[in-house]
C-alpha positions as CSV (number, residue, x, y, z in Angstrom):
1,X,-61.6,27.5,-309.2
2,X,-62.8,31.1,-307.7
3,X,-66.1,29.2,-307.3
4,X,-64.6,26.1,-305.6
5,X,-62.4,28.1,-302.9
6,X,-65.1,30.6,-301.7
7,X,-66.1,29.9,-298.8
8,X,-69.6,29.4,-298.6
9,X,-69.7,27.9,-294.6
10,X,-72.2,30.4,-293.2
11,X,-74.6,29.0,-295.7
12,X,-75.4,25.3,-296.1
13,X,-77.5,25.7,-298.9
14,X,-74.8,27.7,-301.4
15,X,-71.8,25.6,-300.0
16,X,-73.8,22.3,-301.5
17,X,-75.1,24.1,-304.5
18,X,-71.3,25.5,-304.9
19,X,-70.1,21.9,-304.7
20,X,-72.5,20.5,-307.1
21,X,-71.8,23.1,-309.9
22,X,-68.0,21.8,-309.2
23,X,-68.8,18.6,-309.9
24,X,-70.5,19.4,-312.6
25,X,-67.2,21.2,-313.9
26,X,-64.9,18.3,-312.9
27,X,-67.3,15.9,-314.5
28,X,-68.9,17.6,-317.9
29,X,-72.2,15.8,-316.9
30,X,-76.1,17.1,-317.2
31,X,-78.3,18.2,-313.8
32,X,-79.9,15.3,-314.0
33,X,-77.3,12.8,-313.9
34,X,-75.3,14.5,-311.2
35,X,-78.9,14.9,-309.3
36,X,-79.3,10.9,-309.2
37,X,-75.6,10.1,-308.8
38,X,-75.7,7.2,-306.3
39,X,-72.6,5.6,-304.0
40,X,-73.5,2.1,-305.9
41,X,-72.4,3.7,-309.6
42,X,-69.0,5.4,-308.1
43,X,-65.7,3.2,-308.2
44,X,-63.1,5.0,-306.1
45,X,-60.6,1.8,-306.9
46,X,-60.5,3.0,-310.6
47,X,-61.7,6.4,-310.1
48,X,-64.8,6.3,-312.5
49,X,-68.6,6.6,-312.2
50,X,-70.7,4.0,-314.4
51,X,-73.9,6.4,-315.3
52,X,-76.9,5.8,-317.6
53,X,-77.3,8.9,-319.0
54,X,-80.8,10.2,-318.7
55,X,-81.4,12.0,-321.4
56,X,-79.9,9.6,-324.7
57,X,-80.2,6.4,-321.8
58,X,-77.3,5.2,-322.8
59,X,-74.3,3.6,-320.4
60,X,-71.3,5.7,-319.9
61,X,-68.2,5.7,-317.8
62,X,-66.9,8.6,-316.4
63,X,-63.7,9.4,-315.3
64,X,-63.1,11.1,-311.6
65,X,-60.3,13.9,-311.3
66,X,-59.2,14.4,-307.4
67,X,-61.3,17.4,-307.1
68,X,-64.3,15.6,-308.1
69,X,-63.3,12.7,-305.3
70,X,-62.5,15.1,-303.3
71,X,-66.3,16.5,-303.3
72,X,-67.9,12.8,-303.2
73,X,-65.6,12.5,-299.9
74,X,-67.1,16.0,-298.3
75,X,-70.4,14.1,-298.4
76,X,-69.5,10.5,-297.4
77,X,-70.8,10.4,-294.4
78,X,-73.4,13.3,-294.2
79,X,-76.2,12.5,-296.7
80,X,-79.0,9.8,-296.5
81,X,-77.9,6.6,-298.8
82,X,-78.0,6.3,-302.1
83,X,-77.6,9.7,-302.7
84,X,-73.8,11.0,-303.0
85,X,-74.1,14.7,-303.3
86,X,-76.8,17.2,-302.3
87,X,-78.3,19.5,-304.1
88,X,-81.1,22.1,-304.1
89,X,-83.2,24.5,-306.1
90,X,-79.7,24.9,-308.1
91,X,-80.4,27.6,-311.0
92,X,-81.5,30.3,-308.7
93,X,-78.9,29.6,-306.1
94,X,-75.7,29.6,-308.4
95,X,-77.1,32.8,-309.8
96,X,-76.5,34.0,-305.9
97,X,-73.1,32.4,-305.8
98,X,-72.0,34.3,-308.8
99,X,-73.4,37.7,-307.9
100,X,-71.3,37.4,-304.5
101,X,-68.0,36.1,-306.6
102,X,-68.6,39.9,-308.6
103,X,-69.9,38.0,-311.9
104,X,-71.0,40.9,-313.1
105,X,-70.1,42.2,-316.4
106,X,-72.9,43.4,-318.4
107,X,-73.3,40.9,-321.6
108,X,-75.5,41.4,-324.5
109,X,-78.6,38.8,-325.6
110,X,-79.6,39.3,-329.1
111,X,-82.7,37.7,-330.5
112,X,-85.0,38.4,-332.8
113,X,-89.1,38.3,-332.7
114,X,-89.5,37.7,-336.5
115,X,-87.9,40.3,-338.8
116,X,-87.6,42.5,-335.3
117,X,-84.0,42.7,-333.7
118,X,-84.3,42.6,-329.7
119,X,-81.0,43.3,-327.4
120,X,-81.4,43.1,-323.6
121,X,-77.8,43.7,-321.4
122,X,-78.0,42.2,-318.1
123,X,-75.7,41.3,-315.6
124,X,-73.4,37.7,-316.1
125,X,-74.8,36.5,-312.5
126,X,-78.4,36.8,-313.9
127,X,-77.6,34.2,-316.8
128,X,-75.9,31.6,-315.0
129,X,-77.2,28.3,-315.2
130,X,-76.5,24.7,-314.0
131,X,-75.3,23.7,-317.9
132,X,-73.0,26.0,-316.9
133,X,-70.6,23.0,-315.2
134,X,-71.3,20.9,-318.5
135,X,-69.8,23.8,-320.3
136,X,-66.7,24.6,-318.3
137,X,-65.2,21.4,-318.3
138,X,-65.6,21.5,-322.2
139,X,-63.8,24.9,-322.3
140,X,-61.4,23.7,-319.9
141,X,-60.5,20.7,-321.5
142,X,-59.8,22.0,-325.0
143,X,-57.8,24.3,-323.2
144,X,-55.8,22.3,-321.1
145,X,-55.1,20.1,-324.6
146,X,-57.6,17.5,-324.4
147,X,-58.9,16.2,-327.5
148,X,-62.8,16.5,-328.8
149,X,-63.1,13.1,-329.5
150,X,-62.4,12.0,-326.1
151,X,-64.6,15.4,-324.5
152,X,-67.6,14.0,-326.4
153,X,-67.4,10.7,-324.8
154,X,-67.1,11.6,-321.8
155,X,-69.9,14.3,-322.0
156,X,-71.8,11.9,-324.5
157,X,-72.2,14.2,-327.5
158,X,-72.6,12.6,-330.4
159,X,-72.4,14.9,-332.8
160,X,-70.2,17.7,-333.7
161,X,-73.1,20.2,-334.2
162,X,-74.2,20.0,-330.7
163,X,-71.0,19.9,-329.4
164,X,-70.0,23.0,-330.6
165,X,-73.5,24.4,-329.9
């Protein structure tokens, strides 16, 4: 929520990459479905969006919370048609975003080149990616009580292995 209240005004660019991260969050869909969401596959009567998913090409329906709406509204009227949100060159801009919200706690990447242990610290900001909406509203709905069954439809895992990953 830090990330949906700042105020990102001065700057058109991070105020629509901002809102597309959100939606992501509100959502738990991939770049590339939110990237082609169209008005024609949004239902504002029953609150859902009807998506093909990209990646696995199957149908899915998604449910809308209000914040979600609330971002399709924002952009009603602004953008050229189809297109319902904007976005941009996303991964390096919410990597700005975050370094001005102070998301920058030092965090530790192990991996190893064969047999040889590598560890590199960098700063949170620097790791910050646009999965990262898929993965919030994961966290965020196990927390809030929501059970996995009805997470992985709506973010169209399939299996538990990757749904954990």
């Amino acid at each position: 929520m830090d990330l949906l209240y700042k105020d990102l005004s001065y700057n058109t660019d991070l105020d629509h990459v901002r809102d597309f991260i959100c939606f992501e969050c509100f959502t738990g869909q991939r770049y590339s479905d939110v990237a082609n969401l169209q008005w024609s596959d949004i239902d504002l009567e029953s609150k859902t969006w009807s998506v093909n998913v990209i990646k696995t090409k199957a149908p899915n329906k998604i449910p809308l919370s209000p914040n979600a709406i609330q971002l399709l509204e924002k952009y009603k009227d602004t953008l050229p048609k189809p297109f319902a949100l904007p976005h941009h060159q996303v991964n390096s801009r919410i990597k700005e975003i975050c370094e001005l919200l102070g998301f920058d706690d030092e965090i530790k990447i192990v991996r190893f080149q064969g047999s040889t242990r590598i560890e590199k610290v960098y700063p949170k900001f620097e790791k910050i990616a646009s999965h990262i909406g898929r993965r919030t509203f994961i966290i965020l709905s196990l927390e809030n009580g929501m059970h996995t069954e009805t997470i992985k439809s709506i973010t169209g895992h399939k299996t538990d292995k990757a749904f954990r990953r």
